[in-house]
RONUVEX-676572 format. One line per 2 residues: number of its first residue (from 1); for each residue x, y, z of N, C-alpha, C, O. Coordinates in Angstrom, 1 decimal, padded with zeros to 4 digits. Layout:
BEGIN
NUM> X:Y:Z:X:Y:Z:X:Y:Z:X:Y:Z; ...
This chain:
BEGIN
1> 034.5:058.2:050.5:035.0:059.3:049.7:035.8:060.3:050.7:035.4:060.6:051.7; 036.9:060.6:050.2:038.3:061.2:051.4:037.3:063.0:050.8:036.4:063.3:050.0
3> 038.5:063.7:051.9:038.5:064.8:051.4:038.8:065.9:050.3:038.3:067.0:050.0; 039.7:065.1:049.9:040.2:065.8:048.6:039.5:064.8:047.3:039.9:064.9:046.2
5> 038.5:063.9:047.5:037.7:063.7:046.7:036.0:064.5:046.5:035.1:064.5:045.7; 036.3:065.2:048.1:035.0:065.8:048.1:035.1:067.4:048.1:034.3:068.3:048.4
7> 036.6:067.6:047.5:036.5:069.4:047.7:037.3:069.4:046.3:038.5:069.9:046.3; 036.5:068.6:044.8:036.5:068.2:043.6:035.4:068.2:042.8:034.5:067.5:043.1
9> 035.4:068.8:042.0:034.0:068.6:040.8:034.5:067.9:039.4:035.6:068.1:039.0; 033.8:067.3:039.0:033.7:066.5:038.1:034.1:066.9:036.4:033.1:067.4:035.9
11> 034.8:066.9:035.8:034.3:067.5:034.7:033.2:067.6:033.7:032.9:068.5:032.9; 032.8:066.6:034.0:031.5:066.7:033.6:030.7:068.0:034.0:030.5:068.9:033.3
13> 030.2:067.9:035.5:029.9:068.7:036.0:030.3:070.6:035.5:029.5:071.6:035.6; 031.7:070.5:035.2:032.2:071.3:035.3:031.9:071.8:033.7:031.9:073.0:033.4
15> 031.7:071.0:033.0:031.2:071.3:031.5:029.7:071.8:031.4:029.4:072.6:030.6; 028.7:071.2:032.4:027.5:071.2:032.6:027.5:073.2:032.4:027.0:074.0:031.7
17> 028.7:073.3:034.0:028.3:074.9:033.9:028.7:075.9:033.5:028.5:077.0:034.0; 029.6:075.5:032.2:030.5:076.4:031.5:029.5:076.5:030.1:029.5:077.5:029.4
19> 028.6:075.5:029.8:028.0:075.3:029.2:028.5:074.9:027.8:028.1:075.4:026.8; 029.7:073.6:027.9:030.3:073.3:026.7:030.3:071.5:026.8:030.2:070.9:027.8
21> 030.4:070.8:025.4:030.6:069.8:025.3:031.4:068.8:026.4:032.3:069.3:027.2; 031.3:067.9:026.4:032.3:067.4:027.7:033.6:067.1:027.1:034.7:067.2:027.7
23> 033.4:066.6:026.0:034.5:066.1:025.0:035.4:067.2:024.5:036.5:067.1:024.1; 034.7:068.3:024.7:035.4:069.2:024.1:036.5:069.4:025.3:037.7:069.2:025.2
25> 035.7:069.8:026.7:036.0:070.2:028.0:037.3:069.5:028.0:038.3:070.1:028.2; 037.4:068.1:027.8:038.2:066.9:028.1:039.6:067.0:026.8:040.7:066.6:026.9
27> 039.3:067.5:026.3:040.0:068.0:025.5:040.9:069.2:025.7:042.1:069.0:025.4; 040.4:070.5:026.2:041.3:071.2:026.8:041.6:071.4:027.6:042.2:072.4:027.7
29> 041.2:070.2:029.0:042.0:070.0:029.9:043.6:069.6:029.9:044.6:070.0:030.4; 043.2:068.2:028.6:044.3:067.4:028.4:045.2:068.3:027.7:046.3:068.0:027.8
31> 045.0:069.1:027.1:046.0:070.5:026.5:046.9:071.1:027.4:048.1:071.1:027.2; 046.1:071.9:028.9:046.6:072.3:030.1:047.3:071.5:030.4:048.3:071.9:031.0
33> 047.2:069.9:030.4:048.1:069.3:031.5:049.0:069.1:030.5:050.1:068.9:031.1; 049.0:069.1:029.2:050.6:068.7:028.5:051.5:070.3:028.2:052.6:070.3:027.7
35> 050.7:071.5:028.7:051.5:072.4:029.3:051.9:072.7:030.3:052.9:073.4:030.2; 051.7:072.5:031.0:051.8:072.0:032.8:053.0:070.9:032.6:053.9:070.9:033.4
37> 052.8:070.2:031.8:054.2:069.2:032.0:055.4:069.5:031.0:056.5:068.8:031.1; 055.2:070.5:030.2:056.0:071.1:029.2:056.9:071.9:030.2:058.1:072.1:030.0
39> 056.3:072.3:030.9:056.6:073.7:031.8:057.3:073.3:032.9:057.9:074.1:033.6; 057.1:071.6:033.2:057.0:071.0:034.6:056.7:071.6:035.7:057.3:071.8:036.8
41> 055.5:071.7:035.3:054.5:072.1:036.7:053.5:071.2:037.0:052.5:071.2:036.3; 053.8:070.3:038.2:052.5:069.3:038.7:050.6:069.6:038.3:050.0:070.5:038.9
43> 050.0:068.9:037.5:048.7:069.4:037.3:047.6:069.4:038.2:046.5:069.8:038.3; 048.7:068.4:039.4:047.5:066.9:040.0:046.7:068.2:041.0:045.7:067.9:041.6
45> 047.0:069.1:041.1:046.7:070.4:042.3:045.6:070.5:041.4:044.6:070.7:042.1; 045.3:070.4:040.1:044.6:071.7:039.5:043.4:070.1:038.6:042.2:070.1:038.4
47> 044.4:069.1:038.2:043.5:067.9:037.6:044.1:066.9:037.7:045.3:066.6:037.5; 042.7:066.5:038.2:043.3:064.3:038.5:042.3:063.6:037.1:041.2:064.0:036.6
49> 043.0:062.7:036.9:042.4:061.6:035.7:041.6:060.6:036.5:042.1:060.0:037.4; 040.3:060.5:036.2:039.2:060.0:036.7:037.9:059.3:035.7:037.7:059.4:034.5
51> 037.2:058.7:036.4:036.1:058.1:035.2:034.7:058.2:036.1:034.4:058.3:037.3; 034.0:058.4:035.0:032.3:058.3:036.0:031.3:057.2:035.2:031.7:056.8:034.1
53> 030.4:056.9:035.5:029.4:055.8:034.8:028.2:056.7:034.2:027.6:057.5:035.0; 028.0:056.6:032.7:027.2:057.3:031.9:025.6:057.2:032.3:025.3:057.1:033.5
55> 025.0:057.3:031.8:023.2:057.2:032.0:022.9:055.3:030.9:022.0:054.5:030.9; 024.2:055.3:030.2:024.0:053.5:029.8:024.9:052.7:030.6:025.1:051.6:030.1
57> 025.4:053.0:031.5:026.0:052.5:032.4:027.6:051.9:032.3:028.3:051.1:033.0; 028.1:052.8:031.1:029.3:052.3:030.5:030.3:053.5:031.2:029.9:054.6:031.6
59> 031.4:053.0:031.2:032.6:053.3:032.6:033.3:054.6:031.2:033.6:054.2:030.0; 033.4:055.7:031.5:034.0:056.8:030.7:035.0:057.7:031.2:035.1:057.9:032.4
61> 035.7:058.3:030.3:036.9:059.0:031.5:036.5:060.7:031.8:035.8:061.5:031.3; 037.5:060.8:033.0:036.8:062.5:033.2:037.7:062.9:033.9:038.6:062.0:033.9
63> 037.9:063.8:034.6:038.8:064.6:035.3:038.0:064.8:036.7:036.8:065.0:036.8; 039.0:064.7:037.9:038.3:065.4:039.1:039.0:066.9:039.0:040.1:067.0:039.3
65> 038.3:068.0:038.5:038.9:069.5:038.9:038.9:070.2:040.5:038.0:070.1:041.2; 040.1:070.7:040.8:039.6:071.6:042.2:039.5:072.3:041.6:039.3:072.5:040.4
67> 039.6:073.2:043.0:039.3:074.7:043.5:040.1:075.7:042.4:039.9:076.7:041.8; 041.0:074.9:042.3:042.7:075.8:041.5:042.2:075.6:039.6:042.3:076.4:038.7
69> 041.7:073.9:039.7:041.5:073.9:038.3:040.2:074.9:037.5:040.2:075.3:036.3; 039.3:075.1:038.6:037.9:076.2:038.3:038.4:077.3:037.8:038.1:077.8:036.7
71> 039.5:077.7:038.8:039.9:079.4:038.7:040.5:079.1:037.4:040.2:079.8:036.5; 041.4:078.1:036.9:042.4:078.2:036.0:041.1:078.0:034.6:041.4:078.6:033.6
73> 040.2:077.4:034.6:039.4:077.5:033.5:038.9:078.7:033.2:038.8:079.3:032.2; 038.2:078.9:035.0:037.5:080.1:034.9:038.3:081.3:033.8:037.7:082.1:033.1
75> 039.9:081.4:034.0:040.5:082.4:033.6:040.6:082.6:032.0:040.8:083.6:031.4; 040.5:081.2:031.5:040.5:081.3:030.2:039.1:081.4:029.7:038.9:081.0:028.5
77> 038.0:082.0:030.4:036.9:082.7:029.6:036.8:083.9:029.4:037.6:084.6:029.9; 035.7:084.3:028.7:035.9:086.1:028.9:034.6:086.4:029.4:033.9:085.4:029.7
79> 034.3:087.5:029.6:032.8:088.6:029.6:032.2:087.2:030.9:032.6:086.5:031.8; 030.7:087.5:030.0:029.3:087.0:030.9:029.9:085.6:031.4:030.0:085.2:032.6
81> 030.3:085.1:030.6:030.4:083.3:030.9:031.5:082.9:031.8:031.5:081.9:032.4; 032.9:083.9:031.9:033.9:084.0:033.2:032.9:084.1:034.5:032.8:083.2:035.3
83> 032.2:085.2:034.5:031.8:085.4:035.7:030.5:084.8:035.7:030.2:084.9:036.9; 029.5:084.1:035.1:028.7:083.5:036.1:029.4:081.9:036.0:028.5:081.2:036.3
85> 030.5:081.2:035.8:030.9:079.6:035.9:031.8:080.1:037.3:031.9:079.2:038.2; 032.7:081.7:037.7:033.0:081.9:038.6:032.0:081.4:039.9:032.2:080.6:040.7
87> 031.1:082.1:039.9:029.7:082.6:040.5:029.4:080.7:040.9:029.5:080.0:041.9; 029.0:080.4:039.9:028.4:078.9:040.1:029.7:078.2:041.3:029.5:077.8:042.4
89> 031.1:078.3:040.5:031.9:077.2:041.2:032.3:077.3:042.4:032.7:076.5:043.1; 032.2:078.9:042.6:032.6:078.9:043.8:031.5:078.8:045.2:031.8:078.9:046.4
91> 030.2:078.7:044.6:029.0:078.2:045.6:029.0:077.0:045.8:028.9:076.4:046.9; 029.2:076.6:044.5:029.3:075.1:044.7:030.2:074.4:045.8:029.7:073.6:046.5
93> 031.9:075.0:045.8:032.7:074.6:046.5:032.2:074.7:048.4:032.5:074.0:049.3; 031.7:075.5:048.2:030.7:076.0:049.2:030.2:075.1:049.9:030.2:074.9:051.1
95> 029.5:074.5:049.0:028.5:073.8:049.8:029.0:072.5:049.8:028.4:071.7:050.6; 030.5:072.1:048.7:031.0:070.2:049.5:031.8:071.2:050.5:032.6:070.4:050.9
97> 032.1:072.4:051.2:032.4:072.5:052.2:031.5:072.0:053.5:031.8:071.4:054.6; 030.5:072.4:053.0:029.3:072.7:054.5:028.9:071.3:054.6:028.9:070.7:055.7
99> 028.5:070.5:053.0:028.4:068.9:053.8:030.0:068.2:054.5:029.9:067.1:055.0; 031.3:068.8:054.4:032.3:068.1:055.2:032.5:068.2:056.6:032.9:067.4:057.3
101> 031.9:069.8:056.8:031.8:070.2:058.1:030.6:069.7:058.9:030.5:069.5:060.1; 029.7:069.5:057.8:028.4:069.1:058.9:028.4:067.7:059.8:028.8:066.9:059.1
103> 028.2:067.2:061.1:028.0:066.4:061.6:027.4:065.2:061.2:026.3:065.5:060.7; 027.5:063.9:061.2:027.1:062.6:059.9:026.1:061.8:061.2:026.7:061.5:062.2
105> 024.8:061.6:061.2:024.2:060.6:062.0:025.0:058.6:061.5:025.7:057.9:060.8; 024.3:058.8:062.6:024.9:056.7:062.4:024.5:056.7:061.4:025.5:057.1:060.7
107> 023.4:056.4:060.5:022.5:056.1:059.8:023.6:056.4:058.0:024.0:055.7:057.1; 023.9:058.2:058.4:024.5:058.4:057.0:026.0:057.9:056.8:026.5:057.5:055.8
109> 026.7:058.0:058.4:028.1:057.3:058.3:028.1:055.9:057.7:028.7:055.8:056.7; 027.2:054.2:058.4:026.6:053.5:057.6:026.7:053.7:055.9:027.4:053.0:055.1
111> 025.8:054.9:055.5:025.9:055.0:054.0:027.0:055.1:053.5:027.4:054.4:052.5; 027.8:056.5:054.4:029.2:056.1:053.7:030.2:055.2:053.3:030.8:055.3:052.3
113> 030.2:054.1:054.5:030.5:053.1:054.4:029.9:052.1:053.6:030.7:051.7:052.7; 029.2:051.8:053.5:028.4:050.9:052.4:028.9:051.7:051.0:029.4:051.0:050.1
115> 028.7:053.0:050.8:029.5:053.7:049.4:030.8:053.1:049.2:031.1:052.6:048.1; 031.5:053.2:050.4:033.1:053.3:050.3:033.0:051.8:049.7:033.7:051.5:048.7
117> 032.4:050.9:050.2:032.7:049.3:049.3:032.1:049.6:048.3:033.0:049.5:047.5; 031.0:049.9:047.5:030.4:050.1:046.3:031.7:050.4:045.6:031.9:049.5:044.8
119> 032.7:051.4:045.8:033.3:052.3:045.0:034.7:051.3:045.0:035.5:051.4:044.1; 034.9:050.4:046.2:035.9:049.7:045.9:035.6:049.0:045.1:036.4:049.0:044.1
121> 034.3:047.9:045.0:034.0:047.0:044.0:034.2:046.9:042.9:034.4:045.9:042.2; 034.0:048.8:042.4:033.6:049.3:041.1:035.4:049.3:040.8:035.9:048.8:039.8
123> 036.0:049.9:041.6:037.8:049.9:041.4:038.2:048.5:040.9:038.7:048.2:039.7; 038.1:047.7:041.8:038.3:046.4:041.5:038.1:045.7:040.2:038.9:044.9:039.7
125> 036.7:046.1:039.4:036.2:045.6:038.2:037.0:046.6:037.2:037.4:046.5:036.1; 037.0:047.6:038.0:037.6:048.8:036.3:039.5:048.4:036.2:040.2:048.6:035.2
127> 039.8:047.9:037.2:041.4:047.1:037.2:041.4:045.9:036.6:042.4:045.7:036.0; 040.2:044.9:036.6:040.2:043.9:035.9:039.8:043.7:034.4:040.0:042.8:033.6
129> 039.1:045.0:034.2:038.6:045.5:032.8:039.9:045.8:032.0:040.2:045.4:030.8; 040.6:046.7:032.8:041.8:047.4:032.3:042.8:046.2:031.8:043.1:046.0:030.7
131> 043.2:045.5:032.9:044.0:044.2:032.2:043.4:043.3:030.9:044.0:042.7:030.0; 042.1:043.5:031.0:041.7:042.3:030.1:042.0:043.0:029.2:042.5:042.4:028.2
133> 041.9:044.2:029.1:041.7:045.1:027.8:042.7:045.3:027.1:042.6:045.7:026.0; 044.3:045.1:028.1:045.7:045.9:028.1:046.3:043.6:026.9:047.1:043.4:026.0
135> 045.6:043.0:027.4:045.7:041.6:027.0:045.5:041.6:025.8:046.4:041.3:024.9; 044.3:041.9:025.6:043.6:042.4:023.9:043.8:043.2:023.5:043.5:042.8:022.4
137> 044.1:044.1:023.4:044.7:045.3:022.9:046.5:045.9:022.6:046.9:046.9:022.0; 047.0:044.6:023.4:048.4:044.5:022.3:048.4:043.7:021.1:047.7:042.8:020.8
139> 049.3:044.4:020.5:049.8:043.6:019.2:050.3:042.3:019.3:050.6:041.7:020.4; 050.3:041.6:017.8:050.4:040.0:017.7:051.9:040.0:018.0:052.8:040.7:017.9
141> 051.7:038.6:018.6:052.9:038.1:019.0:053.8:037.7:017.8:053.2:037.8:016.7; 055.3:037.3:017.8:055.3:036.9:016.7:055.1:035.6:015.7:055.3:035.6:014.5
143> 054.5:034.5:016.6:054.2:033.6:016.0:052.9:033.8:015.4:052.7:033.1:014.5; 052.0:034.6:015.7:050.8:034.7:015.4:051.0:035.7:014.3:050.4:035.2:013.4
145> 051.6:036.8:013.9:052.1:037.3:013.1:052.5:036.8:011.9:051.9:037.1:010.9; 053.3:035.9:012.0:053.8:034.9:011.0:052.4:033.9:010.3:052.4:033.7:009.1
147> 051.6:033.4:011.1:050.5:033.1:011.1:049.9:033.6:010.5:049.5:032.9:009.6; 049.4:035.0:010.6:048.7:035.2:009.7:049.3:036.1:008.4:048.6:036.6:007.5
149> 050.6:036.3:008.4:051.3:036.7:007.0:051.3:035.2:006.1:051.2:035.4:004.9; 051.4:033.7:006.5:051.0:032.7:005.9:050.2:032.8:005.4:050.3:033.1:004.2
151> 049.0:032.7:006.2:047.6:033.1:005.7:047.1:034.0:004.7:045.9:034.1:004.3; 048.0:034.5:004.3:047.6:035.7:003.3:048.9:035.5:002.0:048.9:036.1:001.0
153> 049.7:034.6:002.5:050.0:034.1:000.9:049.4:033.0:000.3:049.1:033.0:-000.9; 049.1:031.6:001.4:047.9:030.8:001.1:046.7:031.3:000.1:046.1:030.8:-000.8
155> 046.5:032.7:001.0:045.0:033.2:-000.1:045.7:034.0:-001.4:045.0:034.1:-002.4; 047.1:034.6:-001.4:047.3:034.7:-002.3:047.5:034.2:-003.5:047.4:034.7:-004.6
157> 048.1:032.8:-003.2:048.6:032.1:-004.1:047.0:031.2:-004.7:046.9:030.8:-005.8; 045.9:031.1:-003.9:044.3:031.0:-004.6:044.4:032.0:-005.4:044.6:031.7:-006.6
159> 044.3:032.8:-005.2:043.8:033.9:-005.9:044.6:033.8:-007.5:043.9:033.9:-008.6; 045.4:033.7:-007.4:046.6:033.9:-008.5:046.0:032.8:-009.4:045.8:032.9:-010.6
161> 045.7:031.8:-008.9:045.3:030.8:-009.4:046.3:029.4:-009.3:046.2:028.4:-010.0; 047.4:029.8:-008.0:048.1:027.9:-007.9:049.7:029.1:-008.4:049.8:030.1:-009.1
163> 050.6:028.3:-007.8:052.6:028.6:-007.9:052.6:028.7:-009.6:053.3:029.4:-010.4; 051.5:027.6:-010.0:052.4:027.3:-011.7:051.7:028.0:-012.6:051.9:027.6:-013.8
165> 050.7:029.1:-012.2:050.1:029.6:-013.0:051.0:031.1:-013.4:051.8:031.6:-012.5; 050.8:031.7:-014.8:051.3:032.6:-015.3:051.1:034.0:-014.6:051.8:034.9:-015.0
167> 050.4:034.2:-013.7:049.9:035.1:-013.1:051.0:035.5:-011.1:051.4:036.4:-010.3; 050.8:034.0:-011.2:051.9:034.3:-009.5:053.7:033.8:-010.1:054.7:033.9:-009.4
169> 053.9:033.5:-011.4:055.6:033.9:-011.8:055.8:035.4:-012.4:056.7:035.8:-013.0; 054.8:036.1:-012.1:054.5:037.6:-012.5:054.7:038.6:-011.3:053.9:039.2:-010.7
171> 055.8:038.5:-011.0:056.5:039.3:-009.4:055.5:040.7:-009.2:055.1:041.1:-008.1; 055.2:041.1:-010.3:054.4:042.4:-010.6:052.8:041.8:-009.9:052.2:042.2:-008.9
173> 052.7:041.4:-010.3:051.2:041.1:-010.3:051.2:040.7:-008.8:050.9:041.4:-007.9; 051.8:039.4:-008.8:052.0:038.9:-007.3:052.1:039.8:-006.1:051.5:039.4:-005.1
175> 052.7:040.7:-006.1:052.9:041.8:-005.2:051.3:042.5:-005.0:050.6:042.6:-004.0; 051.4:042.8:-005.9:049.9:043.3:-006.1:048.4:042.7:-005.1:047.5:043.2:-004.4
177> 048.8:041.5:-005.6:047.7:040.6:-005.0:048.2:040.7:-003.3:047.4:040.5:-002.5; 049.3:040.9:-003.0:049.6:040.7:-001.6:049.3:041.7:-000.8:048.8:041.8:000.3
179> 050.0:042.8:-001.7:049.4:044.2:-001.1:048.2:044.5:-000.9:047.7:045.0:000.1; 047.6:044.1:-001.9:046.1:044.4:-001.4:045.3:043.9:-000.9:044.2:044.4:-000.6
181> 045.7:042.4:-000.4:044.8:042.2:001.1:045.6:042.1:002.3:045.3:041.2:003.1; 046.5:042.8:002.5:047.5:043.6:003.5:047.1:044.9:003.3:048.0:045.5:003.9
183> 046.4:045.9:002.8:045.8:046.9:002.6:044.1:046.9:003.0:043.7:047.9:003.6; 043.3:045.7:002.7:042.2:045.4:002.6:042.1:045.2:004.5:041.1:045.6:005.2
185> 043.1:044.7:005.1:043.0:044.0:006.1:043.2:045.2:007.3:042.7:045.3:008.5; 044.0:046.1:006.7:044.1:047.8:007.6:043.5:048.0:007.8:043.0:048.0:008.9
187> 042.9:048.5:006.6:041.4:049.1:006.7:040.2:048.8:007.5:039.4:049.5:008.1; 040.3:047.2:007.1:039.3:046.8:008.3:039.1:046.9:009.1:037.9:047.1:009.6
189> 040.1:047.0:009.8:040.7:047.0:011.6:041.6:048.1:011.4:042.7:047.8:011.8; 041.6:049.0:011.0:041.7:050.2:011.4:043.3:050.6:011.6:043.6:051.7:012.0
191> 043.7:050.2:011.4:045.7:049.5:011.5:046.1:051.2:011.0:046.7:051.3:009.9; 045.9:052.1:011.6:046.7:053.7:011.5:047.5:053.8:012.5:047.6:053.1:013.6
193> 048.4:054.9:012.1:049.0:055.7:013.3:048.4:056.9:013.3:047.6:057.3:012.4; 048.8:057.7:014.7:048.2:058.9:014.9:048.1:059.9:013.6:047.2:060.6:013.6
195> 049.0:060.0:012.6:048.7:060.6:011.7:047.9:060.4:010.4:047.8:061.1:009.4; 047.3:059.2:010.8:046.6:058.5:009.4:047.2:057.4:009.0:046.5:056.4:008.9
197> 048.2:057.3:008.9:049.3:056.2:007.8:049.0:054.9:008.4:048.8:054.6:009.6; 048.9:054.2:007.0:048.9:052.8:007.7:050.0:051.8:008.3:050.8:051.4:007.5
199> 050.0:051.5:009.4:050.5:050.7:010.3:051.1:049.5:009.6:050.8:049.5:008.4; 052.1:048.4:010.0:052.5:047.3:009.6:050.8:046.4:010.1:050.1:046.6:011.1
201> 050.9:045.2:009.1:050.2:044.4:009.9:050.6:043.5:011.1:050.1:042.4:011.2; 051.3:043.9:011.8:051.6:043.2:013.0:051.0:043.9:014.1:050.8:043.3:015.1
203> 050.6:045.2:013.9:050.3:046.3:015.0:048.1:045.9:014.9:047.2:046.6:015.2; 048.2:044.7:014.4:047.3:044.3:014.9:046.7:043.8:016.2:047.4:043.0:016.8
205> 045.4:044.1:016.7:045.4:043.7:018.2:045.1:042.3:017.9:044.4:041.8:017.0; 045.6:041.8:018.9:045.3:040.6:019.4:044.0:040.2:019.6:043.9:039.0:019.2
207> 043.0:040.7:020.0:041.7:040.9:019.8:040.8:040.1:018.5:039.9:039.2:018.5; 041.6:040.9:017.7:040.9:041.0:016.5:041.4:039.5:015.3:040.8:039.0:014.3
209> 042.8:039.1:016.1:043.1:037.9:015.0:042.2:037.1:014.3:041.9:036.9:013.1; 041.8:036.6:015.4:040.4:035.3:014.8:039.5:036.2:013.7:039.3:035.6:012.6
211> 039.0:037.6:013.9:038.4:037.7:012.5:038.9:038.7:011.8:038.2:039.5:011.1; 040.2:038.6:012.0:041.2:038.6:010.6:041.6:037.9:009.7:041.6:038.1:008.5
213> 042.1:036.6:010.5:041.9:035.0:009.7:040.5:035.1:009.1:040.6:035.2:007.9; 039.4:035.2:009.5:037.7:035.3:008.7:038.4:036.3:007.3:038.7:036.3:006.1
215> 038.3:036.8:008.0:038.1:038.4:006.4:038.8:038.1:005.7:038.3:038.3:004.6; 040.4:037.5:005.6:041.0:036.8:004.9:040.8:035.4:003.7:041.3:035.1:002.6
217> 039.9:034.6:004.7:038.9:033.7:004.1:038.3:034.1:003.2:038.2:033.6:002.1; 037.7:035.6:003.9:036.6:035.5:002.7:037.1:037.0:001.8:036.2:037.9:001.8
219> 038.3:037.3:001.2:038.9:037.9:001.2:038.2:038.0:-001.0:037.9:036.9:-001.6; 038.1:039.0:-001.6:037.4:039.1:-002.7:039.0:040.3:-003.7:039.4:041.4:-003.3
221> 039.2:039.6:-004.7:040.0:040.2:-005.5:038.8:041.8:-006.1:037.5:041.7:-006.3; 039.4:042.8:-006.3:038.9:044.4:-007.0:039.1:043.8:-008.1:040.1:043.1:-008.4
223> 038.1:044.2:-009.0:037.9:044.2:-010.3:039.2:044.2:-011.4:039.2:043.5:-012.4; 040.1:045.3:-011.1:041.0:045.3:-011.8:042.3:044.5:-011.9:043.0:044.3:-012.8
225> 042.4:044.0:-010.6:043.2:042.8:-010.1:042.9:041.4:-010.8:043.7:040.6:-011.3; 041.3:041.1:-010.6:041.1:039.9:-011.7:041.2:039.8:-012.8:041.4:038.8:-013.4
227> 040.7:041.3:-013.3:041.3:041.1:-014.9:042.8:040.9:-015.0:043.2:040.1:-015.9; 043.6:041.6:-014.2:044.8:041.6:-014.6:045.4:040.0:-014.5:046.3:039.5:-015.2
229> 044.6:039.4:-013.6:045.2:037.9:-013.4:044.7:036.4:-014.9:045.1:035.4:-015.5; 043.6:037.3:-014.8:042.6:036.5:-016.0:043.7:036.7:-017.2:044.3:035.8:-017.7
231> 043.8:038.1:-017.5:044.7:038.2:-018.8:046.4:037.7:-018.7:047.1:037.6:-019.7; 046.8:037.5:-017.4:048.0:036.7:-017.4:048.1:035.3:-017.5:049.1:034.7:-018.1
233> 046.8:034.5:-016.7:046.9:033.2:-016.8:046.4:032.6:-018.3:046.4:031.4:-018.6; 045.9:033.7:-019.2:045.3:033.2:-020.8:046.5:033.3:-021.6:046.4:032.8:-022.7
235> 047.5:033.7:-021.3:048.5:034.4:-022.0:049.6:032.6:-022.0:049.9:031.8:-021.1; 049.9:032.3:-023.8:050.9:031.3:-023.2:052.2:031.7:-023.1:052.4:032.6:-023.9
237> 053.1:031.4:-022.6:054.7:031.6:-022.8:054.9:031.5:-024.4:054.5:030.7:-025.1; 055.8:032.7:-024.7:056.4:032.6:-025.7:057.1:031.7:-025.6:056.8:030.8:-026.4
239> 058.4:031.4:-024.8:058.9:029.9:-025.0:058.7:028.7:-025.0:059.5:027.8:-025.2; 057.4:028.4:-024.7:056.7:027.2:-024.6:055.9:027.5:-026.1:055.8:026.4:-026.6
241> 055.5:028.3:-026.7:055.2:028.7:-027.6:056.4:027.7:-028.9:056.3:026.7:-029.5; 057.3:028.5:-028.8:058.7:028.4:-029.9:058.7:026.7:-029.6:058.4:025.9:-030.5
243> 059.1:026.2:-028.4:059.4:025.0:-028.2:058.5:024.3:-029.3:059.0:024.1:-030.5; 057.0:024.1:-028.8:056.1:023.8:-029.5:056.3:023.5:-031.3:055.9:022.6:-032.0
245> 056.9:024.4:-031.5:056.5:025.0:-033.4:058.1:024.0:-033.5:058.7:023.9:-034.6
């Protein structure tokens, strides 16, 4: 661990003694730095983007704060709680001073060393996490795309009851049935944009294809949709009617 990793607190940490949620903390950090970059003013002085391992051992994100980032929180408190997270952070800094200054026996340099590979290891896995994750986590290609918009007229045209039934030459109806498990299928998997709205189904992850093809499979018409199809496919053509007579 370098220097400017050890004259840094955590946000966590730093939540611990402000006495606020961390998420929340993480939250108006990320505020400060998209004013800091509105403003263009470098944040990395004040916060670095960082991760720590939880108490279930799962890899979470966090901020390393200095010295600059304390005072700059510190300043957005008021009364009692400015001055004792003052009071705390700046002992604190204190004291990763006095362990940088202090002299290291063999034994603890060793430790550091042995840390310094732990911490590469852990680099190394959170880089190979990250790609796997960056792999699964884009959208369908477009053959796969295509793939599964097939797939969802296949089940549409079940549903309808087959091309020659009175129900899928019903443009109305047909649509219907399409939309709604292109609606059914959002939902599932979560297919928003930042504002709510639902996404195309292509902005599906890759991830997720294989049990999107499932849910599709086993894909169930809403009540009002089967009646509507029930009472189209009972219905005969009037001109096959007239023919008839």
């Amino acid at each position: 661990m370098n220097n400017i990793e050890m004259k840094t607190l955590t946000s966590v940490e730093v939540a611990d003694m402000v006495g606020k949620d961390h998420n929340k903390l993480l939250r108006d950090i990320r505020e400060y730095i998209a004013q800091f970059d509105a403003s263009k003013i470098g944040h990395t002085e004040f916060f670095t983007e960082s991760e720590y391992t939880d108490k279930a051992n799962r890899k979470k994100p966090c901020y390393l704060v200095t010295k600059k980032g304390c005072e700059f929180i510190a300043h957005k408190l008021t009364g009692v709680k400015g001055t004792e997270f003052t009071a705390k952070y700046i002992n604190r800094f204190h004291e990763l001073e006095e362990t940088v200054q202090k002299p290291r026996t063999a034994l603890e340099q060793i430790a550091l060393l042995a840390q310094g590979t732990i911490e590469l290891e852990q680099k190394v896995d959170t880089v190979e996490q990250k790609v796997y994750a960056i792999e699964n986590d884009m959208p369908l290609f477009g053959a796969e795309s295509d793939e599964l918009s097939a797939h969802v007229k296949r089940k549409g045209v079940e549903m309808l009851g087959g091309k020659r039934s009175e129900a899928y030459k019903d443009n109305t109806v047909r649509q219907r049935v399409y939309r709604d498990i292109y609606n059914q299928l959002r939902r599932e998997f979560g297919i928003y944009d930042d504002e709510g709205k639902m996404k195309s189904y292509k902005a599906l992850k890759r991830k997720d294809l294989a049990d999107a093809h499932e849910f599709i499979d086993c894909y169930t018409l809403p009540a009002y949709l089967a009646e509507q199809i029930a009472c189209s496919n009972a219905q005969i053509g009037m001109e096959d009617l007239q023919h008839g007579a």
